[in-house]
C-alpha positions as CSV (number, residue, x, y, z in Angstrom):
1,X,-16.6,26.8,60.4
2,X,-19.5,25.4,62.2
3,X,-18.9,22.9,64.9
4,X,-20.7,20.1,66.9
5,X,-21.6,21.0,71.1
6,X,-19.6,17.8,71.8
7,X,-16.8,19.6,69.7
8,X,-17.0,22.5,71.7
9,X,-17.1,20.5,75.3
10,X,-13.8,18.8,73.7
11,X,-12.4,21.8,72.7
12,X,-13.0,23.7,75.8
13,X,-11.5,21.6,77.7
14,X,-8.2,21.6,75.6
15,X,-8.0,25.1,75.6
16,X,-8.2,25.2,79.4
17,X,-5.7,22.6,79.9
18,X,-8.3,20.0,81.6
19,X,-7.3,17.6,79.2
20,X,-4.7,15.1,80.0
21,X,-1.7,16.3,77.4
22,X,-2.7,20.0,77.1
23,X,-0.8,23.1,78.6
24,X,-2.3,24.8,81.4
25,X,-4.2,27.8,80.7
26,X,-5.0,30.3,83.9
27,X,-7.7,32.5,83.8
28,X,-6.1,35.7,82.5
29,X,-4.4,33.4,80.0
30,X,-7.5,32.1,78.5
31,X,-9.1,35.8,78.5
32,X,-6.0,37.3,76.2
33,X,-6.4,33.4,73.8
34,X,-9.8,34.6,72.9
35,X,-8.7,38.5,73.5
36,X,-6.6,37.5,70.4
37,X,-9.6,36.8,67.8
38,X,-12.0,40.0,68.9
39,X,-12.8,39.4,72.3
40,X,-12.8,42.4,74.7
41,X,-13.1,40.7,77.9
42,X,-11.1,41.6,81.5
43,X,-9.9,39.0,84.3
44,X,-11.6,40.1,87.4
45,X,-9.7,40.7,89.8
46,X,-12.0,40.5,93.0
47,X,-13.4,37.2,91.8
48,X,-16.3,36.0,89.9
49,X,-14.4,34.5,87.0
50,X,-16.3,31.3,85.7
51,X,-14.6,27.7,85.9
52,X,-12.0,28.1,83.0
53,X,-13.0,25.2,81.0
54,X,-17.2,26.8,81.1
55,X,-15.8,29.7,80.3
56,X,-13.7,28.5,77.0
57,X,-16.4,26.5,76.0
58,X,-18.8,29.5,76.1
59,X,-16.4,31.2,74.1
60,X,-16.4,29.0,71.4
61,X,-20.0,28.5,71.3
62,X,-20.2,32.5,70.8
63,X,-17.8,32.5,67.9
64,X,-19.3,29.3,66.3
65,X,-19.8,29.0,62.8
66,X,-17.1,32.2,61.9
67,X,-14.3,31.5,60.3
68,X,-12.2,32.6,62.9
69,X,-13.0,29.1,64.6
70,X,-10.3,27.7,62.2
71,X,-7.7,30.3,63.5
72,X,-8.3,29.2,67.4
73,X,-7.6,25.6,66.6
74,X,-4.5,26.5,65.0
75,X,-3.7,28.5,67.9
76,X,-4.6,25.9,70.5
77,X,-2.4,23.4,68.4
78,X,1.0,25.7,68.8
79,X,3.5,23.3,68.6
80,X,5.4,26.0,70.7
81,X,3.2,25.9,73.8
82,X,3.2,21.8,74.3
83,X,7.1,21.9,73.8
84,X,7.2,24.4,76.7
85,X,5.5,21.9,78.6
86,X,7.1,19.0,77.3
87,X,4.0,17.6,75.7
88,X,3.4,15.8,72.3
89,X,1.2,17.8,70.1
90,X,0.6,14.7,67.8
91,X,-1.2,12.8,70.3
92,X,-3.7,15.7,70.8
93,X,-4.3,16.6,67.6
94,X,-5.1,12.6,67.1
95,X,-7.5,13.5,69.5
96,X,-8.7,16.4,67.7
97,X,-9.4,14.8,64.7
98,X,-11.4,12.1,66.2
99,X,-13.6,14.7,67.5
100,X,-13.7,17.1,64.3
101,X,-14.6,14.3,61.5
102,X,-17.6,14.1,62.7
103,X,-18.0,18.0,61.9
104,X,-16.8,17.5,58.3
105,X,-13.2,18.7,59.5
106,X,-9.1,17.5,60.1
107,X,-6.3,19.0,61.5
108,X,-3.4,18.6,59.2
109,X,0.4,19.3,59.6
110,X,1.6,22.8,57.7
111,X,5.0,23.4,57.7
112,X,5.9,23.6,61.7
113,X,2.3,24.4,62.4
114,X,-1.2,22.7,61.7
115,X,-4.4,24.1,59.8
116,X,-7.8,22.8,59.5
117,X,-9.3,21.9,56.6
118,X,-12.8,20.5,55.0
119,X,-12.8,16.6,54.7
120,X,-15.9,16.9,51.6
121,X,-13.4,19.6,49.4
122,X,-13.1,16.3,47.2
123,X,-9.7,15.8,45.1
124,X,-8.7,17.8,42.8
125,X,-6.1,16.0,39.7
126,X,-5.8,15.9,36.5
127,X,-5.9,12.0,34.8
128,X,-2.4,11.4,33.3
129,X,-0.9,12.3,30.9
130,X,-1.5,15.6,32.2
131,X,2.3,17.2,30.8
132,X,3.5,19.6,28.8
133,X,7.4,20.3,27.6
134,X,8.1,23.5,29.1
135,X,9.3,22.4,32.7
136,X,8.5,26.1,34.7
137,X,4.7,25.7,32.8
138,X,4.4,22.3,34.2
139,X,5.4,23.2,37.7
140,X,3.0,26.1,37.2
141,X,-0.1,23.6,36.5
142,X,0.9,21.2,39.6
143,X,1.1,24.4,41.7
144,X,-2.1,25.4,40.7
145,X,-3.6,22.0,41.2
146,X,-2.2,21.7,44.6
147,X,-3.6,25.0,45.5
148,X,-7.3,24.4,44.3
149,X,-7.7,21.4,46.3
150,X,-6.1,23.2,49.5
151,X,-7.6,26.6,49.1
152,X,-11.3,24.4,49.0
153,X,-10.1,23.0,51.9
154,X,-9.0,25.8,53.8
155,X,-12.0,27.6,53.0
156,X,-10.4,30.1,50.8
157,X,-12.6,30.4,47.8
158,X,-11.7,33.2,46.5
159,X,-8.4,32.2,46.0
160,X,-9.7,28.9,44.9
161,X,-11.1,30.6,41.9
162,X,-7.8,32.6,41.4
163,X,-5.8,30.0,41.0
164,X,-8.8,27.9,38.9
165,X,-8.2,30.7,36.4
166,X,-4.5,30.5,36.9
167,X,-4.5,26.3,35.8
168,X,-6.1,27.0,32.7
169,X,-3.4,29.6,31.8
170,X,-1.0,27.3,32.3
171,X,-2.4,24.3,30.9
172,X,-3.2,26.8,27.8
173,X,0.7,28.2,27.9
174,X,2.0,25.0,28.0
175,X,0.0,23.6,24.8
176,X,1.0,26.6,23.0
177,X,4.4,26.3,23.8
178,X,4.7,22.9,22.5
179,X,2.9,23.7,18.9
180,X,4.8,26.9,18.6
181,X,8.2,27.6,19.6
182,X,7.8,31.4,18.8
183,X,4.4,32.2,20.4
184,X,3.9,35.5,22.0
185,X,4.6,35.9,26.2
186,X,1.1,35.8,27.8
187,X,-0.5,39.4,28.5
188,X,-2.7,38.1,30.2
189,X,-5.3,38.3,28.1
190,X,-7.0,34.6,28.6
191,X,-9.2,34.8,25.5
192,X,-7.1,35.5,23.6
193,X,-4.6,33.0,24.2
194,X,-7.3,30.9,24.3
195,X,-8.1,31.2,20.2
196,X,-4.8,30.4,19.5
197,X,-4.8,27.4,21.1
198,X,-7.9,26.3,19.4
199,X,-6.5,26.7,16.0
200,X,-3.6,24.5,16.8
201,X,-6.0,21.5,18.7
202,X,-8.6,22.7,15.7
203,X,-11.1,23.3,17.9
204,X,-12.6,26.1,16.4
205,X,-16.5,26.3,16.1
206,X,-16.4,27.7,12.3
207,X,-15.4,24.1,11.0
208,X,-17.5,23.0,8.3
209,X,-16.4,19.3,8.6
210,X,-18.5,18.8,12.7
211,X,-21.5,18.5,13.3
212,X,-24.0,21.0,14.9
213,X,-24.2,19.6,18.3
214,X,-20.3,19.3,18.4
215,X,-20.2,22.7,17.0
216,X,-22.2,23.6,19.9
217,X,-20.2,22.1,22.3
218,X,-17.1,24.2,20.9
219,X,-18.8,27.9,21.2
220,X,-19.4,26.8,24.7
221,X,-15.8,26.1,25.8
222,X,-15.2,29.3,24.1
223,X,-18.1,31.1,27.1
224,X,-16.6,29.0,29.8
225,X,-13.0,31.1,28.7
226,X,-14.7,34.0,29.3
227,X,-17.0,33.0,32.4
228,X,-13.4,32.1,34.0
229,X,-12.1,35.4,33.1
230,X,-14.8,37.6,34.4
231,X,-15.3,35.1,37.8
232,X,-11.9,35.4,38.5
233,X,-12.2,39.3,38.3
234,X,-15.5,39.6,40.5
235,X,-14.9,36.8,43.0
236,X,-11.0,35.4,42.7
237,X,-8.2,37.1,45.4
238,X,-6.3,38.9,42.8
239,X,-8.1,42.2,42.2
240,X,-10.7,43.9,44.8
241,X,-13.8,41.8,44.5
242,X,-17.4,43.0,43.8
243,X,-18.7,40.0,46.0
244,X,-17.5,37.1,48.0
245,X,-18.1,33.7,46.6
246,X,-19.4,30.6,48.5
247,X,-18.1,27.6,48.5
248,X,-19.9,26.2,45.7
249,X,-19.1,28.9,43.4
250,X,-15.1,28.2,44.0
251,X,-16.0,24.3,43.4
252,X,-17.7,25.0,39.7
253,X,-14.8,27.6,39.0
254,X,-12.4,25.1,40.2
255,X,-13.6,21.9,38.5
256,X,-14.8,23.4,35.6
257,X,-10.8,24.6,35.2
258,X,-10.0,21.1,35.8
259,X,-12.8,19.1,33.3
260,X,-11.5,21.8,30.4
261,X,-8.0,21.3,31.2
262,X,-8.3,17.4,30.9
263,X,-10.1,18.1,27.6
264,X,-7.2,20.1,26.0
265,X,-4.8,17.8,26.9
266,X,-6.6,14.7,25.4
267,X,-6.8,16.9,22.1
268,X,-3.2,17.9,21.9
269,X,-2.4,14.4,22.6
270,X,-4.4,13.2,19.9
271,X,-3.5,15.8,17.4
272,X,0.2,15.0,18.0
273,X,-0.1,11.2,17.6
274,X,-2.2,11.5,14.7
275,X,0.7,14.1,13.1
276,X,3.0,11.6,13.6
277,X,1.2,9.0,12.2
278,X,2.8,8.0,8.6
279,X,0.6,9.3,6.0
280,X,-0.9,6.6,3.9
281,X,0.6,5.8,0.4
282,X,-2.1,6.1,-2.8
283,X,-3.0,2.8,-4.3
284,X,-0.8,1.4,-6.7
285,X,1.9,4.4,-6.7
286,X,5.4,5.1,-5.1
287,X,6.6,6.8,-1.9
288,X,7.7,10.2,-2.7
């Protein structure tokens, strides 16, 4: 997390407790605050210290850019410390906010904390009607949803692409579920479960009655199965990964998750409204 030099003069300045609403931080204070996120400094005790807000500020200029930066904001935003001092957090964090859009940033409330998060992550949502039957598979997908866009956010990628992975199993679970009462539990094997589901949206590539293009559209769904798979195993959260993604990996992972989940459910929601369509009667004959 990169931030701006007036972000940093702000900052400072809230950290120190110069800033009308902020606790007080002595000297020693401040040194075990940024002791706390790999700082090895030592209060002096014959003198020399710097002026406490130069010497947060400097502080915060040496860790710019780390992703630590995110953790000392949180910190510094301890609902625990302004109630100590009977301050209101919210009208600092206001202030915060003010300062850190212009960085790409906001502070955000989390439970009885805050965290800071990207303002460009962009939304991530499926386009209704984005449901399945199965109500613990349908919490599943709005989970996962809800996570993407946060772990973007947050800066998490690798979990992004974790639980991008995780969507599409659910999504895929979910459709299953609905065309066949009796499927098989998931082993996990996302291919897998993936063919099945294409024979009941009729989605495989093999169809004589498409066209080429279309035909090639289908085999490449089929490779962006696979590319989710193996992603998720390099670069997602859930097993030890062989590199760590940027942020622009987690957002194809996660969108792509999101544009193939959209199409599945269009198709199933096709497929079941034309099944339930009456079929037509032949000229001239009788119902049967």
């Amino acid at each position: 997390m990169k931030i701006s030099e007036y972000t940093i003069e702000f900052l400072g300045n809230l950290i120190a407790g110069d800033m009308d609403g902020s606790p007080y931080r002595s000297g020693p204070q401040l040194v075990k605050f940024f002791n706390e996120f790999g700082g090895r400094d030592v209060y002096p005790t014959g003198g020399g210290f710097p002026t406490r807000r130069i010497y947060a500020q400097d502080k915060l200029r040496e860790l710019n850019g780390q992703a630590v930066m995110k953790q000392i904001i949180k910190t510094a935003l301890d609902p625990r410390a302004f109630l100590k001092h009977q301050l209101d957090v919210d009208v600092v964090v206001a202030k915060v906010n003010d300062h850190l859009k212009h960085d790409g940033f906001e502070v955000v409330k989390d439970g009885f904390t805050y965290k800071v998060r990207e303002l460009s992550a962009g939304s991530v949502k499926l386009e209704l009607p984005a449901k399945v039957l199965h109500e613990l598979t349908q919490l599943a997908i709005d989970d996962n949803i809800r996570k993407c866009e946060g772990k973007l956010a947050e800066g998490d990628y690798s979990g992004a692409i974790t639980n991008a992975r995780s969507l599409v199993e659910s999504v895929l679970i979910g459709i299953e579920k609905e065309f066949d009462a009796q499927a098989p539990e998931y082993d996990g094997n996302l291919r897998a479960l993936y063919k099945r589901v294409q024979k009941h949206l009729h989605l495989e590539p093999e169809r004589e009655d498409i066209s080429d293009s279309l035909r090639q559209i289908l085999s490449g769904l089929v490779s962006v199965i696979g590319g989710l798979a193996a992603v998720r195993n390099k670069m997602g959260d859930a097993h030890a990964t062989s590199y760590r993604p940027s942020r622009h990996h987690a957002k194809l992972a996660v969108h792509t998750a999101v544009t193939l989940s959209e199409f599945l459910f269009e198709t199933k929601n096709y497929q079941q409204v034309r099944a339930a369509k009456p079929q037509a009667r032949p000229s001239g004959g009788e119902a049967k």
